[in-house]
C-alpha positions as YAML, in Angstrom:
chain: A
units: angstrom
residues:
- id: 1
  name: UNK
  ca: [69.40, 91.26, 116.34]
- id: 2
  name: UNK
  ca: [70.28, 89.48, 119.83]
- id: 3
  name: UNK
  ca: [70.84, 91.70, 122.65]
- id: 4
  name: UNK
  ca: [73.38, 89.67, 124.11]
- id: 5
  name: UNK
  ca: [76.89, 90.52, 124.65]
- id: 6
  name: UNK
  ca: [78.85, 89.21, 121.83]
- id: 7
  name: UNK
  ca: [82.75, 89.16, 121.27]
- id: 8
  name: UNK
  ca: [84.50, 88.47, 118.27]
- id: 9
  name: UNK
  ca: [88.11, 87.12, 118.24]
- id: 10
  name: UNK
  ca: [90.60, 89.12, 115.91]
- id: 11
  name: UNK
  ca: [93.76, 86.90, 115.20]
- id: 12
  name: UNK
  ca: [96.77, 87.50, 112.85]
- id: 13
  name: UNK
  ca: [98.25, 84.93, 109.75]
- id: 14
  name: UNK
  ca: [97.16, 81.63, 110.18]
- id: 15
  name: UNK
  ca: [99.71, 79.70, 107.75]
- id: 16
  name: UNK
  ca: [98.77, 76.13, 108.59]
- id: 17
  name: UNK
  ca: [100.96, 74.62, 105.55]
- id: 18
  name: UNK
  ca: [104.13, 73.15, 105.31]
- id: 19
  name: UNK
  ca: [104.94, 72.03, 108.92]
- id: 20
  name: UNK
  ca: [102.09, 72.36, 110.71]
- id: 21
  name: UNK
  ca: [100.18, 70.46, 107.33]
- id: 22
  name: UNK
  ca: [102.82, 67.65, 108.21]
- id: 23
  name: UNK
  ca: [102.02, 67.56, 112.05]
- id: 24
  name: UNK
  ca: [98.33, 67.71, 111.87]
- id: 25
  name: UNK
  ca: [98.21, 64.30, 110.19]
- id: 26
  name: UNK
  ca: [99.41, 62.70, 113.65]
- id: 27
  name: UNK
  ca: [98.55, 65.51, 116.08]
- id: 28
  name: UNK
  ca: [95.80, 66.02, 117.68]
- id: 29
  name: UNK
  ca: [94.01, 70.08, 116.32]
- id: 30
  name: UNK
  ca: [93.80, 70.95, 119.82]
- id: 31
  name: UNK
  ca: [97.18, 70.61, 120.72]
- id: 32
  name: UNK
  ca: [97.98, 73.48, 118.05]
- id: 33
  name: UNK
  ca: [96.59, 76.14, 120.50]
- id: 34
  name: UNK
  ca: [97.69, 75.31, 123.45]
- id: 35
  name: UNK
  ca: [96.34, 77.22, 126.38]
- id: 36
  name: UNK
  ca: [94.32, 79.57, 124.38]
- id: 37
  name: UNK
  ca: [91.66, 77.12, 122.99]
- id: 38
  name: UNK
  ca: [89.04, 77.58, 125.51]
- id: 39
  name: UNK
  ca: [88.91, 81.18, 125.09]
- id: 40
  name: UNK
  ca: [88.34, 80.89, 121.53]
- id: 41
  name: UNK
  ca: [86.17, 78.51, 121.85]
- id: 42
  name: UNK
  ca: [84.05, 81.01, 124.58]
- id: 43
  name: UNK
  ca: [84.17, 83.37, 121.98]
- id: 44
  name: UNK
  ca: [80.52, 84.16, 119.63]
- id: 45
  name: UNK
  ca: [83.18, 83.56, 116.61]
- id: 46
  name: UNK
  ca: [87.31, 83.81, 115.65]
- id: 47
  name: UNK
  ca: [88.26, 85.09, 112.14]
- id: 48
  name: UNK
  ca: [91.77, 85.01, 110.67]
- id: 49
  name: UNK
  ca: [93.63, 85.34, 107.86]
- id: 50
  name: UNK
  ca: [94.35, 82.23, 106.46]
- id: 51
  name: UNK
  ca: [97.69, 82.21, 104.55]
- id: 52
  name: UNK
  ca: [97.67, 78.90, 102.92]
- id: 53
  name: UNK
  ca: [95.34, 76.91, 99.97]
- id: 54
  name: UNK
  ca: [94.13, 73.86, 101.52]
- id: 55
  name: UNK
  ca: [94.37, 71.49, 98.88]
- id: 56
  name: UNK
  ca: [95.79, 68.77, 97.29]
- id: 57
  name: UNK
  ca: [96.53, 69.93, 93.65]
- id: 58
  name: UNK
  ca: [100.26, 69.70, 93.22]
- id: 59
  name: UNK
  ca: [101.23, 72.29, 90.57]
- id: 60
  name: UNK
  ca: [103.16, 75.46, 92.02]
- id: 61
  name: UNK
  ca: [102.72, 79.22, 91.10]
- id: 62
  name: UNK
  ca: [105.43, 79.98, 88.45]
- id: 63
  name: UNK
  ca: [104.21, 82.80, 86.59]
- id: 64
  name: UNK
  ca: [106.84, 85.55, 88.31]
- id: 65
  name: UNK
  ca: [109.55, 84.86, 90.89]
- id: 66
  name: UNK
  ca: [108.24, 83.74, 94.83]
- id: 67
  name: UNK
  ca: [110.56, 83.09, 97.77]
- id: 68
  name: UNK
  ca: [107.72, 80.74, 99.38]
- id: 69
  name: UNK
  ca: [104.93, 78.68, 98.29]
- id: 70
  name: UNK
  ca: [102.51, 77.19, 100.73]
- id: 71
  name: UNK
  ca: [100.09, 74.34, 100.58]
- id: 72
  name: UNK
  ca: [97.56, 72.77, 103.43]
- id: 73
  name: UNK
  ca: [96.24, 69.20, 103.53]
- id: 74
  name: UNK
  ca: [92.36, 69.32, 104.20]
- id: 75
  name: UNK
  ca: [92.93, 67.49, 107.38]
- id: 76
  name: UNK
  ca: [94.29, 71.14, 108.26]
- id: 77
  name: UNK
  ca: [90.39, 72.08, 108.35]
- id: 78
  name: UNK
  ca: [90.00, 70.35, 112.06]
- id: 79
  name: UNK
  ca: [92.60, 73.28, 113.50]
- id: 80
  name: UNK
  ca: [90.04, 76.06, 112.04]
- id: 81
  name: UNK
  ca: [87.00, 74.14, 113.41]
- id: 82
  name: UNK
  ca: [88.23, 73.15, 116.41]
- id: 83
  name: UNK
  ca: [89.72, 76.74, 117.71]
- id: 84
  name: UNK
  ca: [85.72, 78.23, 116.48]
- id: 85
  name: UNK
  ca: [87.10, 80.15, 113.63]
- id: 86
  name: UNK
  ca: [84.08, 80.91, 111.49]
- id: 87
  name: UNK
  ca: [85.73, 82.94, 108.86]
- id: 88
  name: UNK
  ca: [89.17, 83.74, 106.81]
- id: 89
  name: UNK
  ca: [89.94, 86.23, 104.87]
- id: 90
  name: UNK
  ca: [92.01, 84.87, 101.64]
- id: 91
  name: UNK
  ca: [92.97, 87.78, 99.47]
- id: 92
  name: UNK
  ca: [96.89, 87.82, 100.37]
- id: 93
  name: UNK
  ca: [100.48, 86.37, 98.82]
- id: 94
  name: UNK
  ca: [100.01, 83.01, 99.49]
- id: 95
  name: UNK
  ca: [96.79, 81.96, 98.66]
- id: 96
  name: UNK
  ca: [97.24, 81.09, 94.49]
- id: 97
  name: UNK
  ca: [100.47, 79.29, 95.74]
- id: 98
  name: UNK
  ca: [98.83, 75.67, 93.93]
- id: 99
  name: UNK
  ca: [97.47, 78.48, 91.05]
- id: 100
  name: UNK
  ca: [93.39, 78.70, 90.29]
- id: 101
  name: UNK
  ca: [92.75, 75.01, 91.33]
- id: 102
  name: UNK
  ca: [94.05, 75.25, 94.84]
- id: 103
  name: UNK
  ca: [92.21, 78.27, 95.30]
- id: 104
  name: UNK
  ca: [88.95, 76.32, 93.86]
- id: 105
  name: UNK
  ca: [89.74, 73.78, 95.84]
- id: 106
  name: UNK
  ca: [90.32, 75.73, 99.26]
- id: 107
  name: UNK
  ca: [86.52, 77.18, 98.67]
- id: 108
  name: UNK
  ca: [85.53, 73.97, 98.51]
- id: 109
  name: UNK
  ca: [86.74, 72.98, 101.39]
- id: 110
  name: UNK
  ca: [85.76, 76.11, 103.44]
- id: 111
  name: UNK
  ca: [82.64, 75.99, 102.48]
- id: 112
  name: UNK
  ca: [82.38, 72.15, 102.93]
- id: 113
  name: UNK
  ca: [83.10, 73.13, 106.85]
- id: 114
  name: UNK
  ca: [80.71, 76.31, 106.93]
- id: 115
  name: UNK
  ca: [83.83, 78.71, 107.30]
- id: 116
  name: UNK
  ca: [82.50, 81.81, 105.54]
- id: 117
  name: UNK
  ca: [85.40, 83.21, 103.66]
- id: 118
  name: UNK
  ca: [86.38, 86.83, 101.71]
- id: 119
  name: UNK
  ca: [88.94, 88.23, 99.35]
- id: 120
  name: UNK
  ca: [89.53, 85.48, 96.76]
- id: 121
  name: UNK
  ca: [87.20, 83.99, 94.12]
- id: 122
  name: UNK
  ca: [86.53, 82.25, 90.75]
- id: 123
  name: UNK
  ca: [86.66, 85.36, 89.41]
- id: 124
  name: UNK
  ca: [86.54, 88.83, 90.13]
- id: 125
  name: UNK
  ca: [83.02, 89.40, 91.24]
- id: 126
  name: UNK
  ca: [83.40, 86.62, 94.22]
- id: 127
  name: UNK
  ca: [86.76, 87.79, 95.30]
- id: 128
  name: UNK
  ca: [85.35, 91.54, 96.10]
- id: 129
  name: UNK
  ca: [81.89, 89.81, 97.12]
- id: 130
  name: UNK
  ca: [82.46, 90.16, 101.23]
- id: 131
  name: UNK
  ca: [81.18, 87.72, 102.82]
- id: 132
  name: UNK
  ca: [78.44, 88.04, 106.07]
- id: 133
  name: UNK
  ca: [78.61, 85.92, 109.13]
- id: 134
  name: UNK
  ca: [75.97, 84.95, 111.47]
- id: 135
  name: UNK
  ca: [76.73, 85.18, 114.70]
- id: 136
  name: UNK
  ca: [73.40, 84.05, 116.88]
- id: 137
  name: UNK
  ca: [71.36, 86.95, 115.71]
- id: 138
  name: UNK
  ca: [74.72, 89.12, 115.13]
- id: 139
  name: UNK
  ca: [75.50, 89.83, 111.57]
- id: 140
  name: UNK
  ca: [79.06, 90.55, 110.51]
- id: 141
  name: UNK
  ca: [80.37, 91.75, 107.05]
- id: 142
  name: UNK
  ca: [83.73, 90.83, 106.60]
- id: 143
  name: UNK
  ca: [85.31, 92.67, 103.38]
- id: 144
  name: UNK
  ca: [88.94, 91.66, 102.39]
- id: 145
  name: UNK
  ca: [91.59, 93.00, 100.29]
- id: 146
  name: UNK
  ca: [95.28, 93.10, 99.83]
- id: 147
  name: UNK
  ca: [97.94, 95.39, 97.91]
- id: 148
  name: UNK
  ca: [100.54, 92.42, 97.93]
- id: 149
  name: UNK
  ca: [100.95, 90.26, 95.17]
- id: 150
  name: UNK
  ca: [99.65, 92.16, 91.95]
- id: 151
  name: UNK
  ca: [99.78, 88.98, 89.68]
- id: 152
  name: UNK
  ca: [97.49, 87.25, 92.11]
- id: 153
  name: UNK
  ca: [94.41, 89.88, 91.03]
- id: 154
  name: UNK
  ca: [91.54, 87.69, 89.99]
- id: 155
  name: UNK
  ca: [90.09, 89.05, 86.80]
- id: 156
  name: UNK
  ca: [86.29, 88.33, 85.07]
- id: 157
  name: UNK
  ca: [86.68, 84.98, 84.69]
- id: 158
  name: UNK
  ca: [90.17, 84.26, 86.31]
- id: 159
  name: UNK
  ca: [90.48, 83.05, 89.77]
- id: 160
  name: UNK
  ca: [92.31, 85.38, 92.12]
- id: 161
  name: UNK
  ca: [92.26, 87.81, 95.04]
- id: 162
  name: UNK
  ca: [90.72, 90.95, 95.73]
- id: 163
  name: UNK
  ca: [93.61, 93.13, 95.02]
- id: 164
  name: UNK
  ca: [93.87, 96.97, 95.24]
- id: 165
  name: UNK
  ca: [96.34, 100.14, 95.44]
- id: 166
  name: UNK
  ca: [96.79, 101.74, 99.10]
- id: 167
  name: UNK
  ca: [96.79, 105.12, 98.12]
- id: 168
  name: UNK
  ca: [94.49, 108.70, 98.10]
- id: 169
  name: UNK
  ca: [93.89, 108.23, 95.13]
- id: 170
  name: UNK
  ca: [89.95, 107.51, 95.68]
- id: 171
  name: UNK
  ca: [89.43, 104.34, 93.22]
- id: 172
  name: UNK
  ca: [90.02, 102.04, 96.35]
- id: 173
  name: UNK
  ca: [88.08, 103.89, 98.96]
- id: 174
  name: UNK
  ca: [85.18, 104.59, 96.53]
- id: 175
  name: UNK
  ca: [84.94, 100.02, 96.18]
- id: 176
  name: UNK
  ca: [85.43, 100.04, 100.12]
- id: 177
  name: UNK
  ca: [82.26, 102.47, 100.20]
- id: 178
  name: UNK
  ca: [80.27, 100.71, 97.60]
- id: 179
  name: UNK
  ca: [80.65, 97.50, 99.87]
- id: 180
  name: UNK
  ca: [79.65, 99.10, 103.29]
- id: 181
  name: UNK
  ca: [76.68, 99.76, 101.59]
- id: 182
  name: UNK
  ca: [75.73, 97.30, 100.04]
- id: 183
  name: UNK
  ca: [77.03, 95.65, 103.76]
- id: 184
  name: UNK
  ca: [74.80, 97.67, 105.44]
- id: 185
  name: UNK
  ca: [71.71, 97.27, 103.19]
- id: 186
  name: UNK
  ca: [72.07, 93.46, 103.75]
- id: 187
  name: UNK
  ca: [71.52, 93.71, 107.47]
- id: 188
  name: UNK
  ca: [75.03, 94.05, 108.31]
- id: 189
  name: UNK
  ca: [75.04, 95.44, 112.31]
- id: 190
  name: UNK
  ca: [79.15, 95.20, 112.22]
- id: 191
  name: UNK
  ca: [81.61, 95.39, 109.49]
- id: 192
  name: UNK
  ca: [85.50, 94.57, 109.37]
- id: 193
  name: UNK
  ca: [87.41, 95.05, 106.80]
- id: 194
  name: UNK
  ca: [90.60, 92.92, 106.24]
- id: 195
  name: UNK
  ca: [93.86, 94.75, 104.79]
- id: 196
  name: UNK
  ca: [96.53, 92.02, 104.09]
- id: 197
  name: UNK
  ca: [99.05, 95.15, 103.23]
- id: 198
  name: UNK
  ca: [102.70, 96.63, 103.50]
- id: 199
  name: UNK
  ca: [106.16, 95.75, 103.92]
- id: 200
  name: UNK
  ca: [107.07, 92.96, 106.31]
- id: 201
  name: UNK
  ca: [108.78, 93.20, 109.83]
- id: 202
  name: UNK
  ca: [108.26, 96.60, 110.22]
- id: 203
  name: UNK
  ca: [106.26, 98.15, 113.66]
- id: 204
  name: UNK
  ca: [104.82, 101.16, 112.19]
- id: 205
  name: UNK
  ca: [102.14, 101.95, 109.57]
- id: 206
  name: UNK
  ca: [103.32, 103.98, 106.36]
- id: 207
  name: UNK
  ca: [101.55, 107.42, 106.24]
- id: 208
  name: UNK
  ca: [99.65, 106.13, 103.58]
- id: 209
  name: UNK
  ca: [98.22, 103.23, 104.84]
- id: 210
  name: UNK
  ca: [96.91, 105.23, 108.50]
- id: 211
  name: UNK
  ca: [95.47, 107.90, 105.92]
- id: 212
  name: UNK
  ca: [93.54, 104.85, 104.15]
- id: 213
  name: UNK
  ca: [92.46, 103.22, 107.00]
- id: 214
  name: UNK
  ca: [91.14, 106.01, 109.04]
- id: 215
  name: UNK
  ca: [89.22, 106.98, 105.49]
- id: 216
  name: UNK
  ca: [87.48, 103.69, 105.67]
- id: 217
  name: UNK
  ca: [86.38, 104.19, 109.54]
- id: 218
  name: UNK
  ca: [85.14, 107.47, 108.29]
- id: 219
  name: UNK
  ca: [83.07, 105.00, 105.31]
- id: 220
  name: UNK
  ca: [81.62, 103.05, 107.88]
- id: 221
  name: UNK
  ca: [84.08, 100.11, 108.26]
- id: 222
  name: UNK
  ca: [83.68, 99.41, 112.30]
- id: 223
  name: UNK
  ca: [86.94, 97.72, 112.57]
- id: 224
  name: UNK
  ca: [89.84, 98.05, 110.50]
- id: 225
  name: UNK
  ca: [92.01, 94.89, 110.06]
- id: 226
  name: UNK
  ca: [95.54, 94.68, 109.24]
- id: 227
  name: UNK
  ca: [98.20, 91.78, 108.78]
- id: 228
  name: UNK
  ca: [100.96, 91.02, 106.70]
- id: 229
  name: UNK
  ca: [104.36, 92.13, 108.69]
- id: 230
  name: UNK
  ca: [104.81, 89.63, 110.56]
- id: 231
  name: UNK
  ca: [105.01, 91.91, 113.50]
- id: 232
  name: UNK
  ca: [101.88, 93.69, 115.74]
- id: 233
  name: UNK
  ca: [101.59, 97.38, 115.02]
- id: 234
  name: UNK
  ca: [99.41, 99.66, 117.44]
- id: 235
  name: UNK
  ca: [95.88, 100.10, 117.80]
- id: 236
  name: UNK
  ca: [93.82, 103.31, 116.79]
- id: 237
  name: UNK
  ca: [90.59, 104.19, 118.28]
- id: 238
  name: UNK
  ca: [88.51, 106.51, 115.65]
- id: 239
  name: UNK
  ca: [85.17, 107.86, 116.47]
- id: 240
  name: UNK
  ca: [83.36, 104.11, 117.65]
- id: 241
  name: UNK
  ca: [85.70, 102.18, 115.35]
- id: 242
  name: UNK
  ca: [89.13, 100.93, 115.77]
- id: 243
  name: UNK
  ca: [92.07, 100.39, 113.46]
- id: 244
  name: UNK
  ca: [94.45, 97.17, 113.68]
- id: 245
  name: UNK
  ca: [97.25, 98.14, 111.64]
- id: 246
  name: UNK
  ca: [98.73, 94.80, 112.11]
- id: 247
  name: UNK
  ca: [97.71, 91.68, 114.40]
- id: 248
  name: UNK
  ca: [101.05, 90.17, 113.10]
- id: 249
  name: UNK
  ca: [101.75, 86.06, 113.42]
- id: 250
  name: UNK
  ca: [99.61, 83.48, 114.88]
- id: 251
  name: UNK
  ca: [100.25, 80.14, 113.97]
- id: 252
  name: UNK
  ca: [102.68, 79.13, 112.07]
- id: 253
  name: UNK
  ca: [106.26, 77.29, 111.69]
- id: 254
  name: UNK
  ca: [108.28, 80.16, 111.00]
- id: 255
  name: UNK
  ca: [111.55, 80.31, 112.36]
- id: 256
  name: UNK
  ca: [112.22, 83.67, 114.48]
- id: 257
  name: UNK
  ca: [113.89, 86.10, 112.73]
- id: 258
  name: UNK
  ca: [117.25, 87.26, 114.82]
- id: 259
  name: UNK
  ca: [116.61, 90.64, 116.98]
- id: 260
  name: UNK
  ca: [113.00, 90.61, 115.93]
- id: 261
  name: UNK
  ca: [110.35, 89.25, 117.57]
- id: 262
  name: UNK
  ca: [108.22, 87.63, 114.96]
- id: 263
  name: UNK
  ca: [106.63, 85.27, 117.75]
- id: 264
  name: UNK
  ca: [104.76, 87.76, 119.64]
- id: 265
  name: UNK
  ca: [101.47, 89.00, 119.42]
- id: 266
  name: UNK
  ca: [97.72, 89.46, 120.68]
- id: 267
  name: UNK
  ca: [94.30, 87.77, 120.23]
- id: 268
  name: UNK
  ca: [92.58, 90.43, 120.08]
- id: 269
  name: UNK
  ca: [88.91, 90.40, 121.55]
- id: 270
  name: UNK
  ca: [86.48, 92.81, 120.33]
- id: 271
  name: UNK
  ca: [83.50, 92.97, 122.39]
- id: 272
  name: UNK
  ca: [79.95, 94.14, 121.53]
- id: 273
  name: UNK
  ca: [76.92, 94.97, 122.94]
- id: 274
  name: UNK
  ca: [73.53, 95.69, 120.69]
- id: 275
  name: UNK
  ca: [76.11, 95.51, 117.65]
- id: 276
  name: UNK
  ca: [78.10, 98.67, 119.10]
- id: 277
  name: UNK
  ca: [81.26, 98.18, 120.02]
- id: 278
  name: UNK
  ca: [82.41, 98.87, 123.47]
- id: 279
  name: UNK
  ca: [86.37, 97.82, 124.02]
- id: 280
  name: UNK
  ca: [88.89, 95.96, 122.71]
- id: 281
  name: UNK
  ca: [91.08, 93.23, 124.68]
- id: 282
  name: UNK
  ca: [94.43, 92.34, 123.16]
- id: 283
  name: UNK
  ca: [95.67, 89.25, 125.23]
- id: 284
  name: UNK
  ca: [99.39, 88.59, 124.97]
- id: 285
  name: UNK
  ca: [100.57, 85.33, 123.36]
- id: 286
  name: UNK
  ca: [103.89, 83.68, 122.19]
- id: 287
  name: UNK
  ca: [103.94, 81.91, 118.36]
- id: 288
  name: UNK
  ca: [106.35, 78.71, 118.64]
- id: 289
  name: UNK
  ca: [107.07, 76.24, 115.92]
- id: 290
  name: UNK
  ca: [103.40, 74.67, 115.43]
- id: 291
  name: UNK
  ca: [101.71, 76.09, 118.36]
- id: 292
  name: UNK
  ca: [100.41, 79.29, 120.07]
- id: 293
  name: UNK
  ca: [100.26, 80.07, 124.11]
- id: 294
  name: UNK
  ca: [99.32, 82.92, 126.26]
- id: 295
  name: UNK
  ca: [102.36, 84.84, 127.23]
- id: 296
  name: UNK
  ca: [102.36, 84.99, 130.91]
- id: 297
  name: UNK
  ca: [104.48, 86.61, 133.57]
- id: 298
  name: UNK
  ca: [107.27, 88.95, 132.67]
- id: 299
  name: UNK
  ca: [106.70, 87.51, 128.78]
- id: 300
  name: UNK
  ca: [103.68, 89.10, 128.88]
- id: 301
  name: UNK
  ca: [104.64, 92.27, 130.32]
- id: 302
  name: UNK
  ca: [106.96, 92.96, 127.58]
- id: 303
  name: UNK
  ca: [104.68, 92.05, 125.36]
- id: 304
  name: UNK
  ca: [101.81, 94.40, 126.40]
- id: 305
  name: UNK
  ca: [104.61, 97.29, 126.99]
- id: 306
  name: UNK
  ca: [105.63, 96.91, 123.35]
- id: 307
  name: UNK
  ca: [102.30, 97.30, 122.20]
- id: 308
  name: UNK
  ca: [101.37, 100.82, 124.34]
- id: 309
  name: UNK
  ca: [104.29, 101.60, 123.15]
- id: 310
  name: UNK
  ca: [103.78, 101.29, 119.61]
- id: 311
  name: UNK
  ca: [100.05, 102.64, 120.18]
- id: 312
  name: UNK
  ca: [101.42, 106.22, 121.36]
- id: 313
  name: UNK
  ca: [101.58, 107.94, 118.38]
- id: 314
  name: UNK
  ca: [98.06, 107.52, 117.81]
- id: 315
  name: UNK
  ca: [97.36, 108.78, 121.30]
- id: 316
  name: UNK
  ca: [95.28, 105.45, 122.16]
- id: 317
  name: UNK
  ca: [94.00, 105.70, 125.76]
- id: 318
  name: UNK
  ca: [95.05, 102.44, 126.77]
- id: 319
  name: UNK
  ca: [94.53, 100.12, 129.82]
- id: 320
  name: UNK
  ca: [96.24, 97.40, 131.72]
- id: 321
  name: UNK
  ca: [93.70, 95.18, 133.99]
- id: 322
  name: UNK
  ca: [93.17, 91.17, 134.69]
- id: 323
  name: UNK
  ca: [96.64, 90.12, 132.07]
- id: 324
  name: UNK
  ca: [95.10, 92.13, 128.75]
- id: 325
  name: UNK
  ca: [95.44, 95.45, 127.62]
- id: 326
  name: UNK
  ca: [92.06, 97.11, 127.44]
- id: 327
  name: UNK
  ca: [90.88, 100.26, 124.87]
- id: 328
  name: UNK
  ca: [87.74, 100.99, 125.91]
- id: 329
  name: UNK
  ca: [85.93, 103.14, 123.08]
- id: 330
  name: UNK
  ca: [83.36, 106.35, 123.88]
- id: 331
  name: UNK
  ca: [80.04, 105.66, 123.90]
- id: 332
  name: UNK
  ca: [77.43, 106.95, 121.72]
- id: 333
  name: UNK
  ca: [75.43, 110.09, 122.32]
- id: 334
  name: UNK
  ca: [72.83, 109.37, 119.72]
- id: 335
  name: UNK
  ca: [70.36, 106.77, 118.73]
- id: 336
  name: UNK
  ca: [72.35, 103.96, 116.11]
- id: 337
  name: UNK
  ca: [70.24, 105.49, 113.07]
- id: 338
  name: UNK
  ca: [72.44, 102.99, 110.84]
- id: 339
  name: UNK
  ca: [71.39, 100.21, 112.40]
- id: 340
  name: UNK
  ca: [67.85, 101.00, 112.66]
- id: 341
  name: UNK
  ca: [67.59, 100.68, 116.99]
- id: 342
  name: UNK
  ca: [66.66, 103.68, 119.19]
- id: 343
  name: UNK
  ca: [69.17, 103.39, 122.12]
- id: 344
  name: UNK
  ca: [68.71, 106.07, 124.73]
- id: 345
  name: UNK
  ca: [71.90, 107.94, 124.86]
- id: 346
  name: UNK
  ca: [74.47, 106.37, 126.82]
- id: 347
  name: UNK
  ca: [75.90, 107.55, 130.35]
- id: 348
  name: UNK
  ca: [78.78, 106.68, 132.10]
- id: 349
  name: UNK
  ca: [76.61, 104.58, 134.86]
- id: 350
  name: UNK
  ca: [75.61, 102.46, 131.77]
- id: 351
  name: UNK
  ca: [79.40, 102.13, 130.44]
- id: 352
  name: UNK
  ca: [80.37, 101.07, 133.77]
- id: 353
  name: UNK
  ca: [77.27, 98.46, 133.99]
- id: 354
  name: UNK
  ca: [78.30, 97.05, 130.56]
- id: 355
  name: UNK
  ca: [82.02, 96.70, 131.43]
- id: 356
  name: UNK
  ca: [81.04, 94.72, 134.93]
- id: 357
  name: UNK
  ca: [78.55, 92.43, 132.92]
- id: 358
  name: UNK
  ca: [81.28, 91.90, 129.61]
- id: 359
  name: UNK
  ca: [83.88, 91.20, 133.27]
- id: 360
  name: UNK
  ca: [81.67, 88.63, 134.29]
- id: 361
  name: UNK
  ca: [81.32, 86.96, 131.09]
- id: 362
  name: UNK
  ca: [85.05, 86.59, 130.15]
...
């Protein structure tokens, strides 16, 4: 494994059908992320949820009753490439929205572009198959799953999306365990799990759902990562690992619900160092029709307050420095066993060394 600094872009839905599918047969990708391209581009890789089939297959989900069903066109694939995003998780609500073929299909195409993908298959056994992501010597895991959409559950030999129960129940935390390992026996030095979960537009995590994912940091999952509300929810620092209840929007054309702010979130910037994470960086940005920007000025001051905020009940020690918010995570006191290195243990000379050089590089 590398010993460089890595960092890993965390953003929320990517739904890069209807309008923006339109617009990106005259526009130029760049112009879809505004002022934010050239730090994803700086970054070692980006991974979103992608909320959308790219493909060309006509025929709609009917089999029960859907408010919205999305479709891409593959010249969609130049947004993805262009802002460095080197994976997507699929298993969500939208994905079957063109049924088994547009799912087909939007493999096809990802893998066509060398986008490593996660949560949706053929069958069953590919859409709980995580997927693992090279990232210049760094190796990522990136398990998805969802609890929306209970039709879309692929079966043995019917396309469909990794679908499972939030609950204590055990069945869904002992599959979450069974992949870390078979993560970690792979080579994996950092794992993420994706949770396309819960009931929209609303700012806090169920019980439930911060009893599950705190269970899977407790598995082994590094980071825990959460969409589906269209809104950001806080950010929970357990043990070395962190929990993203939601990263809410980021591109889309969505029109903004009234009194809620559906356009605001984070890219959220998880940096590394030897495969251990050290901090997270959530950088403010505002979701338009068909584009993304940084939030600056007294936009991005609400912004960030809304998110300490919303991170207070999980007593996240939280930082404002340089336009981000900052969680910096404790550093470990023993050698990384897991990942097979012999660190010395870590003092706070050496945290503050790390943060200068990780300064320096963003």
């Amino acid at each position: 494994m590398s010993t460089r600094f890595k960092t890993i872009a965390l953003v929320g839905d990517l739904m890069i059908g209807r309008g923006i599918s339109m617009a990106a047969k005259t526009r130029a990708p760049e112009t879809f992320w505004g002022d934010l391209l050239p730090m994803l581009q700086s970054c070692d890789g980006v991974i979103g949820n992608l909320e959308s089939p790219i493909t060309t297959s006509k025929p709609e989900w009917r089999q029960c009753w859907k408010a919205f069903r999305f479709a891409a066109d593959p010249r969609t694939l130049a947004l993805l490439t262009t802002a460095n995003v080197r994976a997507v998780t699929l298993a969500n609500n939208h994905i079957l929205d063109r049924r088994g073929r547009g799912l087909c299909e939007t493999l096809v195409h990802l893998d066509g572009d060398g986008i490593r993908h996660a949560g949706a298959g053929r069958h069953l056994q590919e859409a709980i198959t995580p997927a693992l992501l090279d990232l210049g010597g760094l190796s990522v895991g990136v398990i998805a799953l969802t609890d929306n959409m209970p039709e879309f559950a692929a079966g043995p030999s019917r396309p469909g999306v990794n679908y499972v129960r939030i609950d204590a129940s055990g069945s869904s935390l002992a599959l979450v365990a069974q992949l870390v390992r078979g993560l970690r026996a792979s080579g994996a030095d950092l794992i993420i799990l994706s949770a396309h979960w819960g009931p929209n537009l609303r700012p806090w995590p169920p019980a439930r759902f911060q009893y599950f994912a705190r269970a899977a940091i407790d598995l082994g999952v590094d980071i825990f990562y959460g969409h589906s509300a269209h809104l950001f929810q806080g950010v929970e620092a357990r043990g070395h690992g962190l929990i993203l209840y939601d990263t809410g929007d980021f591109l889309d054309d969505y029109w903004t619900f009234p009194g809620i702010r559906t356009d605001r979130s984070f890219v959220f910037l998880a940096d590394l160092c030897e495969g251990r994470l050290m901090r997270l960086r959530m950088v403010p940005v505002v979701v338009s029709k068909s584009r993304v920007r940084q939030a600056q000025g007294l936009e991005g001051d609400a912004i960030q307050r809304c998110m300490i905020r919303r991170c207070r009940p999980f007593e996240t020690r939280i930082h404002t420095a340089y336009g981000w918010l900052e969680v910096v995570l404790p550093a470990p006191r023993l050698p990384i066993a897991r990942r097979g290195l012999a660190l010395a243990p870590w003092r706070r000379k050496d945290v503050r060394l790390v943060r200068r050089e990780l300064e320096q590089r963003s």
